[in-house]
C-alpha positions in Angstrom: 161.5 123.8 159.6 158.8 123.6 156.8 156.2 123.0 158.8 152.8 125.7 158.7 151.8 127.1 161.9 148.1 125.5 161.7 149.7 122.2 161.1 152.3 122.3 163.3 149.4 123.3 166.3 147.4 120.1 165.0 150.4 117.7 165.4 150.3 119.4 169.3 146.7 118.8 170.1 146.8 115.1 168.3 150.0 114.3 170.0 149.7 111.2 172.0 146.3 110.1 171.0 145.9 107.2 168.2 145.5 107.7 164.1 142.5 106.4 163.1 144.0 103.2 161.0 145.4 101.9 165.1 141.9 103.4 166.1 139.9 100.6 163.9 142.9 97.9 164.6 142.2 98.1 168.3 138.6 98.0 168.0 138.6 94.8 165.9 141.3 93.3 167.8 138.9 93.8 171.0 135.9 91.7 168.7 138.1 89.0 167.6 139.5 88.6 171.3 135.7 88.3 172.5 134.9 85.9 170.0 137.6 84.1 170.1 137.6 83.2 174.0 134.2 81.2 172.8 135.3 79.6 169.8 139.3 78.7 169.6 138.3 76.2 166.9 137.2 79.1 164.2 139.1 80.7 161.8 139.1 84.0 160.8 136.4 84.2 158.3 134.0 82.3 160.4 135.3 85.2 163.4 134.8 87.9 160.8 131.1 86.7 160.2 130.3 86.7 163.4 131.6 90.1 164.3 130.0 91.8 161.0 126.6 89.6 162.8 127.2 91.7 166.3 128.0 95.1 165.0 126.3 95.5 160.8 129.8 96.7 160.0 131.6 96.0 156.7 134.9 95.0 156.4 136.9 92.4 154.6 138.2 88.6 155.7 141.7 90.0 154.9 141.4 92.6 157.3 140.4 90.4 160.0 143.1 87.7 158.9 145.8 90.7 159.2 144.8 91.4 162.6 144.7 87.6 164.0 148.1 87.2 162.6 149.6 90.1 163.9 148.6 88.9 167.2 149.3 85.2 167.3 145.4 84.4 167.0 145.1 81.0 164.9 142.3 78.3 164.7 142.9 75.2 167.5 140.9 73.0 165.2 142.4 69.6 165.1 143.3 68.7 161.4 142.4 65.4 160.6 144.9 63.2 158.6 144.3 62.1 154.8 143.6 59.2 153.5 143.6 58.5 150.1 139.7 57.4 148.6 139.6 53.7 147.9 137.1 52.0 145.4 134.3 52.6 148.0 135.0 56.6 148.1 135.1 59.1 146.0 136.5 63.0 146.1 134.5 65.4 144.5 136.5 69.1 143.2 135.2 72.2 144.7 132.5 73.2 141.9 130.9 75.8 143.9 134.5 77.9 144.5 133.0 79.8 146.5 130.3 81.1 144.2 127.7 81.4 146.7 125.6 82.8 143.8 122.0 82.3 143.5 118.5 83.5 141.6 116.2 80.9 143.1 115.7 77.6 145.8 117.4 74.3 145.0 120.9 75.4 142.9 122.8 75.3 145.7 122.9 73.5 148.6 124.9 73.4 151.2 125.0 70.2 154.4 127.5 69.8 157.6 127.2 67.9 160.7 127.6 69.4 164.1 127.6 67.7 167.3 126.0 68.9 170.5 126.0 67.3 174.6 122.1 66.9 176.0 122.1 65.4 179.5 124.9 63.2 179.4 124.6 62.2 175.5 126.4 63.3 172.3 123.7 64.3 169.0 124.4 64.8 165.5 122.3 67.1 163.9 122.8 66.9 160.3 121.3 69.9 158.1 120.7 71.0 154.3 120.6 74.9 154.3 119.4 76.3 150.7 122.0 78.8 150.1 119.3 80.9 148.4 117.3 82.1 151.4 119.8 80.2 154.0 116.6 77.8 155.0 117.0 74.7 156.6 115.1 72.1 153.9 116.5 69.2 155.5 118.0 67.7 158.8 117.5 64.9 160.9 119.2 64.2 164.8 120.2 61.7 166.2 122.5 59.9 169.0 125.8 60.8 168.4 128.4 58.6 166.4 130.9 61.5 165.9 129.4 62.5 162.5 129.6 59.5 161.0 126.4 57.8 161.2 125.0 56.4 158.5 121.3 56.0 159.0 121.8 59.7 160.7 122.6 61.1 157.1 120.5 59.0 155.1 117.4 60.1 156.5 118.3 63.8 156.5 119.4 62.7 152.8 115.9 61.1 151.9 114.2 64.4 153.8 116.2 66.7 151.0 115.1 64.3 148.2 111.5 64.5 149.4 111.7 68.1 150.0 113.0 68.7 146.4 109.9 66.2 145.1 107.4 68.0 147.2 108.7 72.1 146.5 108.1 71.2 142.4 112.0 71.3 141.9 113.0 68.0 140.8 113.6 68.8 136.9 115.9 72.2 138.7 120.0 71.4 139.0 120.9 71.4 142.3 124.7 71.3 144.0 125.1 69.8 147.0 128.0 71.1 148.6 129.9 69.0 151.8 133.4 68.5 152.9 135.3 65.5 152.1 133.8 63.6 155.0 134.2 59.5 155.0 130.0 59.6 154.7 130.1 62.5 151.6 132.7 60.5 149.6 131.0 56.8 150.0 129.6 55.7 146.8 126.5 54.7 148.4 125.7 58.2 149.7 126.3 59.6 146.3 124.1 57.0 144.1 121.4 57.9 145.9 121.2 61.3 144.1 121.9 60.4 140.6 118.3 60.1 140.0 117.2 63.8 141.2 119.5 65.9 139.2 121.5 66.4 142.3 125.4 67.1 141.4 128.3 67.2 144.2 130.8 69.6 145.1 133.4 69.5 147.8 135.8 71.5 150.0 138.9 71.2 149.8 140.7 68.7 152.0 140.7 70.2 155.8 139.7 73.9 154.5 136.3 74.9 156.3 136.6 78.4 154.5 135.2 76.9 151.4 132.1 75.9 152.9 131.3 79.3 155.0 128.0 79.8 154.8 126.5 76.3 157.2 129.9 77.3 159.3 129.0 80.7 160.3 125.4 79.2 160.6 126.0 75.9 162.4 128.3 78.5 165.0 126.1 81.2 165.6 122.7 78.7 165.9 124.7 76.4 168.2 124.9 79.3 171.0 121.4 80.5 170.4 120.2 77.2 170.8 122.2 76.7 174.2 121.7 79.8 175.5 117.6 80.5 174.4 116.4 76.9 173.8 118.4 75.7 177.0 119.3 72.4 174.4 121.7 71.3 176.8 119.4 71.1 179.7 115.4 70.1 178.0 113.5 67.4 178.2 113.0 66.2 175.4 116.0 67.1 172.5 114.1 66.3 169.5 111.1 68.4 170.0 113.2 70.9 171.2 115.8 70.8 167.8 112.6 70.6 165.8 110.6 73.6 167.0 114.2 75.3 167.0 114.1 75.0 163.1 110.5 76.0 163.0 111.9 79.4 164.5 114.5 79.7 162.7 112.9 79.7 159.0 109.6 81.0 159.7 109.8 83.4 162.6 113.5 84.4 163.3 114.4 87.6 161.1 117.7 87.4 159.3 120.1 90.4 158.8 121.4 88.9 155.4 117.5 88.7 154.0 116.9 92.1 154.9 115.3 90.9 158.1 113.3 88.5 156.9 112.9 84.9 157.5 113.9 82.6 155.1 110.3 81.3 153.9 108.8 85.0 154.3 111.9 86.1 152.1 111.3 83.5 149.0 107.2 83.4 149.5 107.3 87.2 149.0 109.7 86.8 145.6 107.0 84.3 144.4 109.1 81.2 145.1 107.8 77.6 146.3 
C-alpha cells in the first residue's frame, strides 16, 4: 500500500468520526429543522435569514436550498391561482431584481401585508419599510379583510405620500416594490402615486423570494411581537402595534445597521 505511516495513523484516530463538510450539513440541517417546525409556510431564503439572524454566521441561500432538498424540507405555502389583469389591473415587471441597492432614504421601498389573531379578531397590518435603513415610514392596521382591504391600504398609502412630503423627498425617485396582489395591481391604487415621483415594481407571480427583505422582517417581527408585546393577548391592539413600531425604529438595535436602529443609523449619516 502507498499509504505514509503518519497518514495512515490519522485515517485510525479520524476513523468513525464525521469530515467537517457532514460536520456543517448536520449543524444546519438541526437550524433549518428548528425553524421550520415554526414556520412550514417559509422558504429557504426566508429560513436562511433567520438562521444567519440567530447565529451572525455567513453562508449562502444555495447552501441552505441544498440542504432542505436533500431532506424533503419544502415551503406549505398555499399558491394562489392566476388570473389574468383585466382593464381595472395592471402587472408591473420586477424592476428592483433583486437590487436591494441603496445610497440614501426613499429609492426603494418596499410594502406587504401580514395578518395577525388579537382576542378573537383577524388585523392587517400593512407596512412601507425603506430599504435604506429597513425603517418602517408607513403602516396602518386595521380589522382584517384577508389583505385586501382597501381603505386599510389607502391610508398606510397616504401615510407614505405624507411621509415622503414631510422627510424633504418629494422631487427623489422612489420604487415601490409589492407583490402582484389584487390591491397593488388596481389602477386606482397606482394613480394615486403618479404625482410623487413614485414608480412600481413587482414580484414575480407567487415568488416571495423577490421581495425578501419585508419577508424576513414581517416573520421575524411577527414572533417578537407575540412573544414580547403579548399582541395576541393586550388590550388595546393599536396602541400596542403603534408603540411596537416606535421600538422598532428608534430603540431596537439591528444586526444589519451595525447595531443601530434605523433612525439613529440615517440621522448619524446626515440623512432626514
Amino acid at each position: 500500500m502507498n499509504v505514509s505511516r503518519s497518514g495512515y495513523y490519522k485515517w485510525i484516530k479520524r476513523k468513525g468520526q464525521d469530515n467537517i463538510f457532514i460536520s456543517n450539513r448536520k449543524f444546519f440541517l438541526n437550524e433549518i429543522n428548528k425553524v421550520y417546525a415554526k414556520h412550514r409556510t417559509w422558504g429557504y431564503h426566508r429560513i436562511a435569514a433567520k438562521i444567519r439572524l440567530d447565529t451572525g454566521l455567513f453562508f449562502s441561500d444555495l447552501l441552505i436550498h441544498k440542504i432542505c432538498k436533500a431532506n424533503g424540507i419544502y415551503s406549505k405555502a398555499r399558491k394562489k391561482p392566476y388570473k389574468k389583469p383585466n382593464k381595472e389591473h395592471i402587472i408591473y415587471s420586477n424592476v428592483i431584481s433583486n437590487n436591494w441597492r441603496t445610497t440614501a432614504p426613499f429609492q426603494k421601498i418596499t410594502t406587504d401585508t401580514t395578518i395577525f389573531w388579537n382576542k378573537g379578531k383577524f388585523y392587517d397590518l400593512t407596512m412601507y419599510i425603506d430599504v435604506f435603513n429597513n425603517e418602517i415610514v408607513a403602516y396602518d392596521l386595521s380589522v382584517s379583510k384577508h389583505g385586501a382591504s382597501t381603505s386599510n391600504h389607502k391610508k398606510a398609502q397616504n401615510n407614505l405620500i405624507k411621509a415622503k412630503i414631510k422627510r424633504g423627498y418629494i422631487n427623489s425617485e422612489t420604487i415601490v416594490h409589492s407583490d402582484q396582489g389584487v390591491i397593488y395591481t388596481s389602477v386606482a391604487f397606482n394613480n394615486a402615486f403618479k404625482d410623487y415621483n413614485i414608480s412600481r415594481s413587482m414580484s414575480r407571480r407567487a415568488t416571495p423570494t423577490d421581495n425578501p427583505i419585508i419577508e424576513s422582517l414581517n416573520g421575524w417581527m411577527k414572533e417578537e411581537m407575540f412573544k414580547e408585546w403579548n399582541l395576541s393577548k393586550c388590550d388595546d391592539i393599536y396602541k400596542t402595534v403603534k408603540k411596537f413600531i416606535h421600538y422598532f425604529n428608534n430603540e431596537r438595535l439591528a444586526y444589519a445597521l451595525n447595531y443601530k436602529s434605523p433612525i439613529q443609523y440615517r440621522t448619524e449619516l446626515g440623512f432626514n
